[in-house]
VEXPALO-895583 format. One record per residue: x, y, z of N, C-alpha, C in turn. Coordinates in steps of 0.001 Angstrom, whole numbers, plus 524288, in hexadecimal, padded with zeros to 5 digits. Example, Ala and Ser with C-alpha at 12.3 -4.5 7.8 and 13.67 -1.06 7.14 Angstrom:
// VEXPALO-895583
833867E9C681E788300C7EE6C81E78833907F31C81E78
832327F73681BA8835667FBDC81BE4832648001E81EBE
// end
This chain:
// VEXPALO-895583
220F61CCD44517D21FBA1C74F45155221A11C4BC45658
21FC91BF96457E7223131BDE045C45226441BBEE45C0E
22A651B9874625122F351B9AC4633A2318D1B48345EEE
22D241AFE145DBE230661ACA845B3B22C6D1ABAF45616
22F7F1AC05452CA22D421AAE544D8322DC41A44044C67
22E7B1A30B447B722E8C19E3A44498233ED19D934464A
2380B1A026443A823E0B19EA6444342409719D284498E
23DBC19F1D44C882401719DFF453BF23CFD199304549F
239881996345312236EF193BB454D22387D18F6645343
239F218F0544D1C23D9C18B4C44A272438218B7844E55
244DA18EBA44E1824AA618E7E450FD249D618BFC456E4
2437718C1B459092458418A8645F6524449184F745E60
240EE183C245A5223F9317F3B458752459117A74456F0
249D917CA34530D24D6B17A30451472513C178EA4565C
250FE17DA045A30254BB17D7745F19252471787E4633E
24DD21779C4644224B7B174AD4662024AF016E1946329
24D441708F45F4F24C3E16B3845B402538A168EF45B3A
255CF16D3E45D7A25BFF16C0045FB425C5D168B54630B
2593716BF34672D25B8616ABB46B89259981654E46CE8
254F5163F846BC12531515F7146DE42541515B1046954
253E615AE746600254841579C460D824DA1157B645E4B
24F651543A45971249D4152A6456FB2461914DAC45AB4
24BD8149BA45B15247F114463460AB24620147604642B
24702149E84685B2462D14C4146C9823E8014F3746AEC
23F04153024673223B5F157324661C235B2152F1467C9
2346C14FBE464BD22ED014CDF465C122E8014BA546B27
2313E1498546E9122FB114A1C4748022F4F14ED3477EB
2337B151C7476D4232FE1572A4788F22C4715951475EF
22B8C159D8471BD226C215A4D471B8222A0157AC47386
2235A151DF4744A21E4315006476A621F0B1520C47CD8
222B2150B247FA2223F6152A04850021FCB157F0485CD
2238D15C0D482F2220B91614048259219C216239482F2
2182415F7347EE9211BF15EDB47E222101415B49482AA
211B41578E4849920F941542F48975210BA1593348E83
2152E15C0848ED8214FE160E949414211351638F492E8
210BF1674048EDB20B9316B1848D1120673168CA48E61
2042A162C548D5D20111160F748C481FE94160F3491BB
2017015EE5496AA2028C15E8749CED2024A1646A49EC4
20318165C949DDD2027E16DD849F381FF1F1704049E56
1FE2016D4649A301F7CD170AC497601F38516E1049BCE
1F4891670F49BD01F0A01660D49F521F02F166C44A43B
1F501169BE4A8461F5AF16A624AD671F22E171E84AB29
1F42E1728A4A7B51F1F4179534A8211EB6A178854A975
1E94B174BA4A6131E383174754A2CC1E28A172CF4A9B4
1E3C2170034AB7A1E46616EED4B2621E28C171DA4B5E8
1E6B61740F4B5731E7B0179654B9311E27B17DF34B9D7
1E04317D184B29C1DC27180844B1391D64B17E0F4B490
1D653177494B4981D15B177054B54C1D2351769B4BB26
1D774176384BFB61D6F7176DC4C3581D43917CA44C570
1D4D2180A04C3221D3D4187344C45A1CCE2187044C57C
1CA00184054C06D1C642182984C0801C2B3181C94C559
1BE07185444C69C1BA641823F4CA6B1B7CC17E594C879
1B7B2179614CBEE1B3F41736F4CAC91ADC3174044C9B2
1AD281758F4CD6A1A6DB1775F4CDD71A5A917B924CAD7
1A7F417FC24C7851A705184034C6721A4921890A4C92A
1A1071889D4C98419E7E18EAB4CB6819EC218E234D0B7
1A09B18BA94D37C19F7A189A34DBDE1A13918FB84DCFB
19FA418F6A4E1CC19F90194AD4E61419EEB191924EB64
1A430192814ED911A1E718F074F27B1A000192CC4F618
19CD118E3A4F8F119984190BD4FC2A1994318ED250173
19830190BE5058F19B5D18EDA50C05195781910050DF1
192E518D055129618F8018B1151586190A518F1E51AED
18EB51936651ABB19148197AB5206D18C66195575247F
187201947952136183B31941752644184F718F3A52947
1855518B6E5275D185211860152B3018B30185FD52E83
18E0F188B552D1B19330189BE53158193A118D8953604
1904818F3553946190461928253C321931118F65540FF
196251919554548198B01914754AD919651192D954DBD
195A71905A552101943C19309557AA19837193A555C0F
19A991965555D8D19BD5198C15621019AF219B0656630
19D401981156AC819B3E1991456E1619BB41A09E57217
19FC01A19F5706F1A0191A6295707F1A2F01A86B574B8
1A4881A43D578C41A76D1A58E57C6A1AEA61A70857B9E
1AF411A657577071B53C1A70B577A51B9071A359577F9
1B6781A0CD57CC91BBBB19CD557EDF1BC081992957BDA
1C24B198CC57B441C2211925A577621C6F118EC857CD8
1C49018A1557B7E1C77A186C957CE81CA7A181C05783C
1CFC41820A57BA51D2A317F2E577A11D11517878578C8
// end
């Protein structure tokens, strides 16, 4: 079976219910759910940044209309 059953969970539950008191517990939980809530939406983020905008694009680069001419002598002047 796994590492924590019912009885450890009650016990981390009562220790936590020590340490912080009964006033304390309802903000600690809302706190808690407002961080998760902010994480989830920076993750969900992160996901549609990975995302291409356009979907299917392939870029594509113009080789004919860029051609150079040189003159062929070598010499450069500064």
């Amino acid at each position: 079976m796994g590492a924590f059953g019912w009885p450890h969970l009650l016990i981390i539950l009562a220790v936590i219910l020590l340490l912080f008191g009964a006033a304390k517990l309802p903000a600690l939980a809302k706190s808690l759910g407002q961080s998760a809530r902010v994480f989830k939406g920076e993750m969900k983020a992160m996901k549609d940044d990975d995302r291409p905008v356009g979907g299917d694009e392939t870029p594509t680069t113009d080789v004919a209309g860029s051609t150079t001419t040189t003159s062929g002598t070598g010499d450069t002047k500064p």
